[in-house]
VMD Tcl script that draws the C-alpha trace (Angstrom):
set ca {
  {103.97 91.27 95.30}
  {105.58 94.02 92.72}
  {108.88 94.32 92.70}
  {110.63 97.69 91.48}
  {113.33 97.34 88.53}
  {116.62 98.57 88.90}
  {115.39 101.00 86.37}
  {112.17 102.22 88.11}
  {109.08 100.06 86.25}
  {107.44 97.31 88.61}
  {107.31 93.64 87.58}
  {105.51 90.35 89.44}
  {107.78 88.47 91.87}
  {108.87 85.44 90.37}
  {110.34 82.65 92.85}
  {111.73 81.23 89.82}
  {114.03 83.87 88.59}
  {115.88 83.08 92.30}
  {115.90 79.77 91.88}
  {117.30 80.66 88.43}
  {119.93 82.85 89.12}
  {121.41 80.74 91.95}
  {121.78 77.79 89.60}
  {123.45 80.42 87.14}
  {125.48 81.25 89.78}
  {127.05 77.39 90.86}
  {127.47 76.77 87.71}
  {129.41 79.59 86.86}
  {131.62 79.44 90.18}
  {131.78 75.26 89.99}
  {129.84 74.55 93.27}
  {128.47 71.19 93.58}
  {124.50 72.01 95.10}
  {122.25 69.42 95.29}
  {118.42 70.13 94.38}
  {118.00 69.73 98.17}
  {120.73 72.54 99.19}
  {118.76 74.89 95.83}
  {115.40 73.78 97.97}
  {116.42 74.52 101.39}
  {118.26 77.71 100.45}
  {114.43 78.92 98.86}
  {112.51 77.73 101.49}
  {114.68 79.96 103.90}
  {114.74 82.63 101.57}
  {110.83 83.01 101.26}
  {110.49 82.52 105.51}
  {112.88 85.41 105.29}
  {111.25 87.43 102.10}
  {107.49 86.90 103.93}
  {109.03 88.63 107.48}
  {110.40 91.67 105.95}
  {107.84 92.03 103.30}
  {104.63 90.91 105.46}
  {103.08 94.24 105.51}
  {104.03 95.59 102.36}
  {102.45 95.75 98.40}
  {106.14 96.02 96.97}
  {109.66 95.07 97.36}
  {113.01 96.27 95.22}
  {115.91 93.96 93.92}
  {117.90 95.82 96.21}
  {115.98 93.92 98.65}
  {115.71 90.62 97.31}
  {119.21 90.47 96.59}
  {120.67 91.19 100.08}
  {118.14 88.35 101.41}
  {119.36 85.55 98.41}
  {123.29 86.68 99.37}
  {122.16 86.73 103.03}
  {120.68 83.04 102.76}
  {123.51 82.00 100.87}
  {126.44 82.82 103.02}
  {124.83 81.74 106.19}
  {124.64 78.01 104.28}
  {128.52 78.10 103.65}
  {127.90 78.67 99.89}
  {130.22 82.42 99.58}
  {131.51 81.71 96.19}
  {127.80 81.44 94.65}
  {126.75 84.56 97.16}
  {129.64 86.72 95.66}
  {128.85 85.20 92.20}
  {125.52 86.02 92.86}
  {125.83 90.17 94.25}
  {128.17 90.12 90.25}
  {125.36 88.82 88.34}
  {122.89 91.56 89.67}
}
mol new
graphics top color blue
foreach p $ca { graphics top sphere $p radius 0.5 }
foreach p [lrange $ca 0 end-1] q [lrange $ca 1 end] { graphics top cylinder $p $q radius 0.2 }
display resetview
């Protein structure tokens, strides 16, 4: 799956660069996560990501972002969401 750049070029989707920037994000807010509320939060994220994506060869960050802040507010974490939407 390509995913198009804020700036236009195409890069590989990386599930790590989520997992990443969501860590990032706790930290930077203080949120106590446990790997098990990082794991869950992925796991619904790709369900989600593979539903809206199924039939398509590309995605944006645009995209990808309003799934991860989607994901995260739904799980009660808002702080790391709006920390998150900042960091992008």
């Amino acid at each position: 799956m390509l995913v198009m750049k804020k700036n236009g070029t195409y890069q590989e989707f990386d599930m790590g660069k989520i997992e990443k920037s969501i860590v990032n994000c706790k930290c930077k807010v203080d949120c106590y996560m446990t790997e098990g509320d990082i794991q869950a939060i992925t796991n619904q994220f790709k369900k989600i990501f593979s539903q809206v994506t199924k039939d398509n060869h590309h995605t944006s960050t645009y995209e990808i972002r309003g799934i991860v802040y989607h994901v995260l507010m739904e799980n009660g974490f808002k702080n790391v969401a709006k920390s998150y939407m900042n960091l992008c």
